[in-house]
C-alpha positions as CSV (number, residue, x, y, z in Angstrom):
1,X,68.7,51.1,-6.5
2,X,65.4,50.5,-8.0
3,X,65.8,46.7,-7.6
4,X,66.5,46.9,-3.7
5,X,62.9,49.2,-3.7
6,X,61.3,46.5,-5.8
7,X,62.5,44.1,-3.3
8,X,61.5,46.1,-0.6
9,X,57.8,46.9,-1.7
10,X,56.7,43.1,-1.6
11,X,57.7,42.3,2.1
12,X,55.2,40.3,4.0
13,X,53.6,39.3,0.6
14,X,54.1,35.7,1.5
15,X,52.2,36.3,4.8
16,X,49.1,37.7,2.9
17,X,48.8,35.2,0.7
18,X,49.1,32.2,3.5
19,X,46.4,34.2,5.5
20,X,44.1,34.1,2.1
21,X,44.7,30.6,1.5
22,X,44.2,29.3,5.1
23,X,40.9,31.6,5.0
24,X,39.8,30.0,2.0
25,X,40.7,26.1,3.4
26,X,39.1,27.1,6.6
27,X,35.5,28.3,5.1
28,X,35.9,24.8,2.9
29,X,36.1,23.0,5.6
30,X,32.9,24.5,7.5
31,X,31.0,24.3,4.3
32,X,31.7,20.6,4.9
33,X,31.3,20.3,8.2
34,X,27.5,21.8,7.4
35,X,27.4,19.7,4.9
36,X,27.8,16.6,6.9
37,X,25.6,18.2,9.8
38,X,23.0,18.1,7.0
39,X,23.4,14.7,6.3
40,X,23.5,12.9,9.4
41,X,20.2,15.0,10.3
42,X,18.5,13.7,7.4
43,X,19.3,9.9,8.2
44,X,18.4,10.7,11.8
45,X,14.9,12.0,10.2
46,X,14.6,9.0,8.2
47,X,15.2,6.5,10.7
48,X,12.8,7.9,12.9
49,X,10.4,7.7,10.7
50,X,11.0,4.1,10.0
51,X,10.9,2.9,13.0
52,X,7.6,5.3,14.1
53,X,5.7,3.9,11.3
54,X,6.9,0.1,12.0
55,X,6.0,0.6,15.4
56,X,2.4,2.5,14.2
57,X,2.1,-0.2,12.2
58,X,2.0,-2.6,14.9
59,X,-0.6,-0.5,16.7
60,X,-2.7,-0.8,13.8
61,X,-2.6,-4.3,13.2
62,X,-3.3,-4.9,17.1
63,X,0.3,-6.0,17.9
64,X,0.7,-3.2,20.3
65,X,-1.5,-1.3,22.1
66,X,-2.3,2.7,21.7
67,X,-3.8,4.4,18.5
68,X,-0.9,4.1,16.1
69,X,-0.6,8.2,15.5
70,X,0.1,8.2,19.4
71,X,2.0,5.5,19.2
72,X,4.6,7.2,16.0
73,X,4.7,10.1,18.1
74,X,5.7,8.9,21.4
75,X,8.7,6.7,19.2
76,X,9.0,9.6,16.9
77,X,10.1,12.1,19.9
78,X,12.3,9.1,21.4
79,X,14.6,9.8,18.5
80,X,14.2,14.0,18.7
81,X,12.2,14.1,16.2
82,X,8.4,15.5,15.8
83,X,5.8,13.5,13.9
84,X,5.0,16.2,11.1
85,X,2.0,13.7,9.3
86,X,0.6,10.1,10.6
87,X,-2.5,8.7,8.2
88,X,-3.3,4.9,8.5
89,X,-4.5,3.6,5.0
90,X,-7.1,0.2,5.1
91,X,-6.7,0.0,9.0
92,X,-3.1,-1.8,8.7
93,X,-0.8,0.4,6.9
94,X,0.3,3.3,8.0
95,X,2.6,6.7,6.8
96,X,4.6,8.7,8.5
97,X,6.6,12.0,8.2
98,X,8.9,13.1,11.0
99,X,10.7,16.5,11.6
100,X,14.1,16.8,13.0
101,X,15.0,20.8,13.9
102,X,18.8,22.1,12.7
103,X,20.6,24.0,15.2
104,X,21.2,27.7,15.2
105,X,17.2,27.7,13.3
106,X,18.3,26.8,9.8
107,X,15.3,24.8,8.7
108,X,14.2,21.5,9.5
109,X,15.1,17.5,8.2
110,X,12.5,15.5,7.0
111,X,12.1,11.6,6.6
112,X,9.1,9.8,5.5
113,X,8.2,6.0,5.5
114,X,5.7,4.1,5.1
115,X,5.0,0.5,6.9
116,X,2.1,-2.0,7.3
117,X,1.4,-6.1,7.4
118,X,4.2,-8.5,5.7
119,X,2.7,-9.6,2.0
C-alpha cells in the first residue's frame, strides 16, 4: 500500500517541471531578443554617425552647402537618431556623436565617428 501512495503523491510532477523548463527557455529567449534589440540599435547609432559626419564633412570642406553641425543633424535625424556632439577640428574635419533612444525608455545607443578631407 505504501508504494501505490508513493505513486500517487507525484502526479502531475511531470507537468511542473515542463512548465519550469519552458519558463526558463522562454526568459532565455527574451534575454536574447534584448540582446539583439541592443545590438542592431547600436549599428543603427553608428551608422548614423558615419554618414552625419561624412556628410558634415562635406559641408566643411565646401562640397555642400549649410554649416556642417546643421548639416549632421538634419542627416543625423534622417536615420532617428539625435546629434548628441558635432565639433569641426582645422575647418575640414569634423566629429560626430549621435543618439538613438531604446524603446519602453531603457537608455539610449550611441555611435561616434569622425570624418574629414582624403589624405
Amino acid at each position: 500500500m505504501t508504494s501505490t501512495a508513493c505513486i500517487h503523491d507525484e502526479r502531475g510532477a511531470g507537468t511542473v517541471l515542463a512548465l519550469t523548463l519552458g519558463a526558463v527557455v522562454m526568459a532565455l529567449l527574451v534575454g536574447l531578443l534584448v540582446l539583439a534589440q541592443a545590438q542592431v540599435l547600436a549599428s543603427r547609432a553608428a551608422s548614423a554617425a558615419d554618414l552625419a559626419a561624412l556628410a558634415a564633412a562635406d559641408a566643411a570642406r565646401g562640397l555642400r552647402s549649410g554649416d556642417p553641425c546643421a548639416v549632421a543633424s538634419h542627416v543625423a535625424g534622417r536615420h532617428d537618431a539625435t546629434l548628441a556632439s558635432c565639433t569641426v577640428d582645422g575647418g575640414e574635419v569634423v566629429e560626430v556623436a549621435t543618439e538613438l533612444a531604446y524603446p519602453f525608455d531603457w537608455g539610449v545607443a550611441t555611435g561616434r565617428a569622425r570624418a574629414g578631407p582624403p589624405p
